[in-house]
Each structure stands twice: as C-alpha cells, then as structure tokens.
C-alpha positions in Angstrom: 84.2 118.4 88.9 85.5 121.8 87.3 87.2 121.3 83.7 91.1 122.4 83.6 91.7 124.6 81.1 93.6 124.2 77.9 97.0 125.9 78.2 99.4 123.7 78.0 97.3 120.9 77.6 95.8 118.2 80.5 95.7 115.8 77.7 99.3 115.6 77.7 100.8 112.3 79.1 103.1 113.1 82.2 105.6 110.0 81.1 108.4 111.6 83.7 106.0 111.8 86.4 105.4 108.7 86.3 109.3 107.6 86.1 110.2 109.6 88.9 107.4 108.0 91.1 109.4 104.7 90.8 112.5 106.7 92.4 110.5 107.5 95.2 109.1 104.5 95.9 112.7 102.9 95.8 114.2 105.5 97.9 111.5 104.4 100.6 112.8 100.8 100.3 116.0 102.3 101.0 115.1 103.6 104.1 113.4 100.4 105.3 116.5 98.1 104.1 118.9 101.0 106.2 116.0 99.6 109.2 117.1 95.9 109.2 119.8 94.8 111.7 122.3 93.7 109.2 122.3 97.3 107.4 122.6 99.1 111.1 125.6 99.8 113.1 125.7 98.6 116.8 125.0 100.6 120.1 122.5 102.5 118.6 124.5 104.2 115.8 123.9 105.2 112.5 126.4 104.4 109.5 126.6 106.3 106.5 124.4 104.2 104.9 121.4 105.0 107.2 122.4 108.6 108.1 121.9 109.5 104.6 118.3 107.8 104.0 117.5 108.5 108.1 114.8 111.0 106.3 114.1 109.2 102.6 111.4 107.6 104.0 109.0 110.5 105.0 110.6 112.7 101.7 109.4 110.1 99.4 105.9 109.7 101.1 105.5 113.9 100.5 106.7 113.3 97.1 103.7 110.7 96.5 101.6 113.4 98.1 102.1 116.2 96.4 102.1 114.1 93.2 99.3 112.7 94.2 97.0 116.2 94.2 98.6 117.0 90.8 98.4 114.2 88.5 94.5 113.9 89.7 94.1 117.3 89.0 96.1 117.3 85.8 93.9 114.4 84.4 90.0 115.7 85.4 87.3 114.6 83.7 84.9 117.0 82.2 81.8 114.9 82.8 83.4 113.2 85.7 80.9 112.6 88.6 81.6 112.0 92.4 80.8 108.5 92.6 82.1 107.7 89.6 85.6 109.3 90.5 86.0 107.3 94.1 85.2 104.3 92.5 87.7 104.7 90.3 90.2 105.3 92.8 89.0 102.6 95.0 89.4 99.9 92.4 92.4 101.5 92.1 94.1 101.1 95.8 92.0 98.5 97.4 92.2 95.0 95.7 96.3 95.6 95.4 95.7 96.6 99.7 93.8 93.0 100.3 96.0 90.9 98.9 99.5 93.0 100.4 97.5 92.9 103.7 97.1 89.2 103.6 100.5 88.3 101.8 102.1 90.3 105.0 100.0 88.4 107.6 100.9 85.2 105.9 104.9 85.5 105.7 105.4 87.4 109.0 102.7 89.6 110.7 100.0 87.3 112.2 101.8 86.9 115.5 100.7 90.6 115.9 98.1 91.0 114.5 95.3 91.5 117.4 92.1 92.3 116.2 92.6 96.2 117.3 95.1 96.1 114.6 94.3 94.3 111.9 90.5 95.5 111.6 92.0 99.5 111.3 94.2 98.5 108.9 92.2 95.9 106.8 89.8 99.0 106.7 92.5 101.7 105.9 91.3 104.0 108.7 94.8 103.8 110.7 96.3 106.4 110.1 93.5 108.1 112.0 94.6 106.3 115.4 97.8 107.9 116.8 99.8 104.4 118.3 102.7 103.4 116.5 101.6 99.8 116.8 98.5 100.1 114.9 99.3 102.7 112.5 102.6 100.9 111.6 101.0 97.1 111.7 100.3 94.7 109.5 102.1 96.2 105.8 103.4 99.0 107.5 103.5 101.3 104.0 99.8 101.0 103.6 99.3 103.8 106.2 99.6 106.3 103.5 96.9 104.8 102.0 94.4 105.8 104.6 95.5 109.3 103.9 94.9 108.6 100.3 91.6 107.4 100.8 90.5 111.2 102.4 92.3 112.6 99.5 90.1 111.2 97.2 86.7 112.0 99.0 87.3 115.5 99.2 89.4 115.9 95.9 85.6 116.7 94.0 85.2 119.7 96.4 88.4 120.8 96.6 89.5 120.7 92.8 86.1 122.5 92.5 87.1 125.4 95.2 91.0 125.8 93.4 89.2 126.3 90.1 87.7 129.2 91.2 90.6 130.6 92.1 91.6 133.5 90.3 95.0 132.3 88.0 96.5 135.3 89.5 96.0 134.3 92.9 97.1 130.5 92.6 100.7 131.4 93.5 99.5 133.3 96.9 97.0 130.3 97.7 100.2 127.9 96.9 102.6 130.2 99.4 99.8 129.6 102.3 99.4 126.2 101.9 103.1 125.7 101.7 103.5 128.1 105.0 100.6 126.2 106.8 102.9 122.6 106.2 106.3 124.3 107.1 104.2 125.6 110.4 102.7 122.5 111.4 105.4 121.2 113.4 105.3 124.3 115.7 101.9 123.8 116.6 102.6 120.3 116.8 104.9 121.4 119.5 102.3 122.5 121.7 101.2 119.3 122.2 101.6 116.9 125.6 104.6 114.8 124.1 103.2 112.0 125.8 104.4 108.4 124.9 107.6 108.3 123.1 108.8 105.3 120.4 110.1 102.6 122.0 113.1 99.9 121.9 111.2 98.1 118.8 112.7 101.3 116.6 115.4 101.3 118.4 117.2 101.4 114.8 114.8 104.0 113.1 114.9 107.9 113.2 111.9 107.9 115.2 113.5 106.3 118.3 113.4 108.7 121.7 110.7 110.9 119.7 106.9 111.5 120.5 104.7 109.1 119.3 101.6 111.8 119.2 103.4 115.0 118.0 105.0 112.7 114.4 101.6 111.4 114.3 100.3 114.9 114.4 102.6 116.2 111.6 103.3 113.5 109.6 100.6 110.6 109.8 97.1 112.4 110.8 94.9 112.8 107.8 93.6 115.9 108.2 97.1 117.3 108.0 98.4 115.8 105.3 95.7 116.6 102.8 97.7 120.3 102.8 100.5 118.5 100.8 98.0 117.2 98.7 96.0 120.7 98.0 99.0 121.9 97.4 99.8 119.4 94.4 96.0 120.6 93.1 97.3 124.3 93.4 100.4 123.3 91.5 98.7 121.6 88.6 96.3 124.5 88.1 99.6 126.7 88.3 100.7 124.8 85.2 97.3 124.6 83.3 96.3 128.0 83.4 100.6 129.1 82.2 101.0 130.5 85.5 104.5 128.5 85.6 107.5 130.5 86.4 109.7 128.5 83.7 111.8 126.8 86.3 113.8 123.8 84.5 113.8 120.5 86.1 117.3 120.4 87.0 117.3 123.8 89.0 114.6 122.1 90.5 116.2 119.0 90.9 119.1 120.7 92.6 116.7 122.7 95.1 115.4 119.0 96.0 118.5 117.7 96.7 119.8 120.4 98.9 116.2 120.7 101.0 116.6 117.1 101.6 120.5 117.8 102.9 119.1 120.4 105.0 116.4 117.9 106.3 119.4 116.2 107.6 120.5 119.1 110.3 116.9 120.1 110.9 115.1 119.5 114.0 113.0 116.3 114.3 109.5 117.5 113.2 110.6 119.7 110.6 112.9 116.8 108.9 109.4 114.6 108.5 108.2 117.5 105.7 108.4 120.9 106.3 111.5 121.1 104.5 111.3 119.6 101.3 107.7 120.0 100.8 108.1 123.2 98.3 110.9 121.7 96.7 109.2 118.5 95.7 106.5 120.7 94.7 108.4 122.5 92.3 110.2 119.7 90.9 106.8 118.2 89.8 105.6 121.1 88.4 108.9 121.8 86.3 108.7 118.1 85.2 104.8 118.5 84.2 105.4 121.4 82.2 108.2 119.9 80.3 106.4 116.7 79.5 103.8 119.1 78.4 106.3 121.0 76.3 106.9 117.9 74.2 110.5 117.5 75.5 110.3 114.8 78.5 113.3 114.0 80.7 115.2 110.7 80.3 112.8 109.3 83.0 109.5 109.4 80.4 111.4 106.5 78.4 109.7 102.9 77.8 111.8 101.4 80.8 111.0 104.0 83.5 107.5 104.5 82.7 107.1 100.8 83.3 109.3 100.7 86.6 106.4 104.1 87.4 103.7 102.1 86.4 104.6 99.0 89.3 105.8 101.3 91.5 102.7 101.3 93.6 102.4 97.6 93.7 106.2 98.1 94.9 105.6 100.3 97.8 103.2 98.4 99.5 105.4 94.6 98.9 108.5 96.0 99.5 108.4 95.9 103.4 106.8 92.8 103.7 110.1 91.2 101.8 112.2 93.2 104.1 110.5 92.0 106.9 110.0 88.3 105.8 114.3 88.1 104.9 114.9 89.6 108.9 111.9 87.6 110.9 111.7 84.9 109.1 114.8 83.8 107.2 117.0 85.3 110.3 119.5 87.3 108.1 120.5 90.0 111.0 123.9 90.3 110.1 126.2 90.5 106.9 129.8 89.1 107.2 131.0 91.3 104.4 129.6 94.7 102.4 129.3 92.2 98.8 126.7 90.0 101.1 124.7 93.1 102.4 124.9 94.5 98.9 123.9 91.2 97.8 120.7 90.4 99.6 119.8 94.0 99.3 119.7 93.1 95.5 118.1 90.1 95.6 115.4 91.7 98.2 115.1 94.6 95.8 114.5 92.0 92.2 111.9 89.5 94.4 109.9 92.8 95.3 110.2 94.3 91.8 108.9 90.8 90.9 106.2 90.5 92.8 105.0 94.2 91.8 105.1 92.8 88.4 102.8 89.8 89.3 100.6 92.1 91.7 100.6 94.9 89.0 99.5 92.6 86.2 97.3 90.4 88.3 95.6 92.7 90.0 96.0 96.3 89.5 95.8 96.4 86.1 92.9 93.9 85.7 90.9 95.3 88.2 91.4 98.9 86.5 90.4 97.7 82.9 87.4 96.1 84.6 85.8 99.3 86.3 86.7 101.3 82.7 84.7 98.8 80.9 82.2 99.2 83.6 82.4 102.5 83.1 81.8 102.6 79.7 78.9 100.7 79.4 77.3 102.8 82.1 77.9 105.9 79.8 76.7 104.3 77.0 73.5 102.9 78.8 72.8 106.0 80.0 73.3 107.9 76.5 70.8 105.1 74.9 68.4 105.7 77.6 68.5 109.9 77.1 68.2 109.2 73.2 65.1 106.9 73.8 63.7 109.4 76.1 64.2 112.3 73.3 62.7 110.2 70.3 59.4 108.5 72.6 59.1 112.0 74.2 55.5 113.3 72.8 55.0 115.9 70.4 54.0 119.5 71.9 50.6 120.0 69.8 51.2 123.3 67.6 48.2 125.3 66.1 48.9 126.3 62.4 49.8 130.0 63.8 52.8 128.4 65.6 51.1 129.1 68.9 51.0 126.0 71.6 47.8 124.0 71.4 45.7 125.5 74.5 44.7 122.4 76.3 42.3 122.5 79.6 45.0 122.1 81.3 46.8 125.2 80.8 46.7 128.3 82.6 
C-alpha cells in the first residue's frame, strides 16, 4: 500500500475518533431498546422516544463507515502488504463474531436459526443476500460486518488508486462519491419493490417498506463501500492539508441538523443520503484537531476506553436486548423509572460484557497476530541479512574489471 504523507502527521493518535465511536455505537442501542415492546407505543405508533432515534440506527452504522475508510487510511503502513493487512483485520473482527454469534444462539436465537441462516451469517456473507430474515438473523448488528469484510479486501487497491489522486482533485473525487451515495436511493427506486417487511417489525421504521430497495441502499455491499471510499478520500484530504479548517462544533452542528432533516425525509433517503457528508465532515474536523495537538473532551482516558469496547458493544448489545424481551418476558413497563431502569441495567450488563469480550478476546487475539507479526518481520530480515553476507563474492581483476568467466557473454 501507498505511504500517506506527512502533513499533519498519520502518526498522530486520533483519541476523539475513537471517543466518538463509542457514541455511535450507543446511539445504535438506542434505536434497538426504542424496538422492544415496552419502549413502543400501542397501535402501531411512535412515542417521542422512538420518533427521535426512528433513524439512529442506520446514522450510526454510516458513521462506523465512513470512520471506518479514514482511520485505516489514516494509520497505513509503509511496508504493509496485502495479506498481511487482511489478516490483521480478520483477527480483528472474527473471533469477537464467533463467540457473539454463539452467545446469541445460546440465550435466544437457535429457535431460528435454520441452516440457510445461520451458515450466511456464521460466514459473514449476509449482507450479500437481500431477505430480511437472513440478513437480520442470528446477532442481527453483525451484518455490517459482512460489509466490513469487502472493505478490507479491496481497501489495498483502493487506498492505492486515492493516492494517486492529485491533492487538488481529492475534494472533486470526495463531491462524486458523496453525490453517488445521496443518488443511490433514486436508482434504488427503479427497482420492483417486491416483498415488503412484515408484522415481525411491526415496531421498527422499516415496517410497510421494501425489503429489496433498503437492502439495495443500505445493506448490499457493493453500495456501501462508497461510504467507505469516501472516509479514504477524507483522510487523504487531511494528510495532504487539503482541510478547509472547519471546527468540530460547526461540524457537529451540521450533523445534528442532517440527522433532524433525516427525520422529514423520504424513506430511502433517511437510511444515508442525508447525513452521509455531514458525518464525513465531522470526522475529518475531529481528525485534524487531534492532529493539531488540541483534542476534544472525547480524546480523555474515560472515552477512549468506552471507544476502545465499543465494537465488542455493538455486536452484544442486541443480543441483551433481545435475551430481556424473549426470554425474561419484559414487554411492558408500569412506570417511565422502570423503563429507564432496565434500560440502564441492559445498557451496564452490555458495557460489561464488552469489557469481558474486549479483554478476553479482542485484545488478546490482536496482541497475538502483532507478535506474529513481528517475528515474521524479523525472520524475514535475518534471512535477507544471511542471504547478503553467504552471497558469493563477484571475482574482480586488479584493473577493477569483472573476472571474465566462460560463462559470460
């Protein structure tokens, strides 16, 4: 892969980057606890509770997206090989995916959990099927996962094509991809609507909507690889001081009105078209400040730690959700203290178990491959430096001439 260059600095440790991604990953739970029976209002309607996070769910999927394309970008490695790279990333996803996928089966999911489910989904290739019940089964959040995985195999060639883009150009390559994402749903449009989500959303924004044309714009692979491109674009943006200087709280501002918006706006625009450029200005703003030196209150000890389980707490979370409705039968709260209540205790036993899952796995399994890792390189560097010192000497005649030898010409 290409090397980033120097300005500001790719060295530089993105500690509000990582912050914010745990206030993504919680504003996803929000949207699966406004799912559950006891946080819904009957006949169908929406309280306030769930018509304000009807839409967090898909924004903070986009936001791990975009993020996604610019933190790998931002943290390239010179000498950084293919292989090397996805197996990074795989150690990185996969074990944490195992043991989610099996905790979920365990505590509420086996009953459906046919083999036409469970195999696309133990395999992370679900995403590429377009039926709610297989790309929502088992841990429903790992979905995003089999978008990751494409991500990552063709991040070497596309980091490699967005570094040969002129820094001049970035922002016009950055406006496409942006206007290809914002467009999607139109073409989406001209699709057969076809089967539409049934009575087992019956509490979700996708209720009464086609099944095909959300897969299309928000679940299909191929699609959403344009948020994460445009991440790449954004981190080379930043690297090569291309940054227009927009603060984070402008940003932060534009964020929070494009999600409003989202609100209002028609079905398939709400998934992503609309806060897609926000989001990716907000992580650019937050990147360069980090780089600057000056942070944001969300690069301090305690938010870089709630950042660094947040993955582990996007793919429990669910599971827990699911586990208190199936299982332990809460449906309905008597009072707003009991439904604030379990939401806090559901909240702490996930954060908990990202902890354990985090430390037990994730982080293990990560130190592993980099030791791995680095006694590969080494290996390999011992073996080039016994190659250079057994390598024979080129015979020289006293003129400095090669030796002529019967093989040569």
């Amino acid at each position: 892969m290409s090397s980033s260059p120097s300005l500001p600095g790719p060295s530089a440790r993105l500690s509000s980057l990582t912050g914010m991604r745990f206030l993504a990953a919680f504003l996803v739970f929000l949207f699966h606890l406004s799912l559950l029976d006891a946080y819904s209002t009957p006949e169908g309607e929406h309280g306030p509770f769930a018509a304000a996070l009807k839409n967090g769910g898909w924004a903070g999927v986009t936001f791990f997206f975009v993020l996604s394309g610019f933190v790998l970008t931002w943290s390239a490695r010179d000498k950084d090989d293919a292989p090397a790279f996805w197996g990074r990333r795989l150690a990185k996803i996969y074990p944490n995916h195992v043991v989610t996928f099996v905790l979920a089966l365990v505590l509420y999911a086996s009953a459906s959990a046919t083999a036409d489910r469970a195999v696309p989904n133990f395999l992370l290739l679900q995403a590429w099927i377009p039926r709610d019940d297989v790309f929502f089964s088992i841990n429903n959040p790992s979905w995003s996962l089999s978008c990751e995985l494409l991500f990552y195999l063709l991040f070497p060639v596309l980091h490699r094509a967005v570094c040969r883009i002129g820094s001049r150009r970035l922002w016009w390559w950055a406006g496409g991809t942006a206007a290809a994402i914002v467009l999607l749903p139109l073409v989406a449009l001209l699709l057969s609507a076809g089967e539409r989500f049934g009575p087992n959303h019956a509490n979700s924004p996708l209720y009464g909507h086609s099944i095909g044309q959300m897969w299309f714009v928000y679940i299909f692979p191929p699609t959403r690889v344009l948020d994460f491109a445009l991440g790449i674009l954004m981190a080379r943006i930043v690297l090569t001081g291309r940054w227009i200087g927009l603060g984070v709280l402008p940003a932060l501002g534009l964020t929070a009105a494009a999600y409003a918006v989202s609100l209002e706006a028609p079905f398939l625009f709400s998934l992503n078209a609309v806060v897609v450029v926000p989001f990716a200005l907000l992580v650019a703003a937050t990147a360069a400040r980090d780089a600057q030196g000056t942070g944001t209150v969300l690069g301090g000890r305690a938010w870089v730690w709630l950042g660094e389980v947040s993955f582990a707490f996007y793919l429990v979370h669910q599971t827990l959700l699911s586990f208190t409705q199936e299982r332990l039968g809460f449906r309905e709260a008597d009072s707003l203290a009991e439904a604030a209540g379990v939401a806090a205790l559901v909240a702490a036993a996930s954060l908990l178990l990202a902890w354990l899952l985090y430390a037990g796995v994730e982080r293990p399994v990560m130190r592993a491959w980099s030791r791995r890792a680095r006694a590969r390189v080494r290996n390999e560097e011992v073996r080039a430096l016994d190659a250079l010192l057994t390598a024979p000497e080129t015979p020289v005649r006293e003129d400095g001439g090669k030796a002529v030898t019967a093989d040569a010409p």
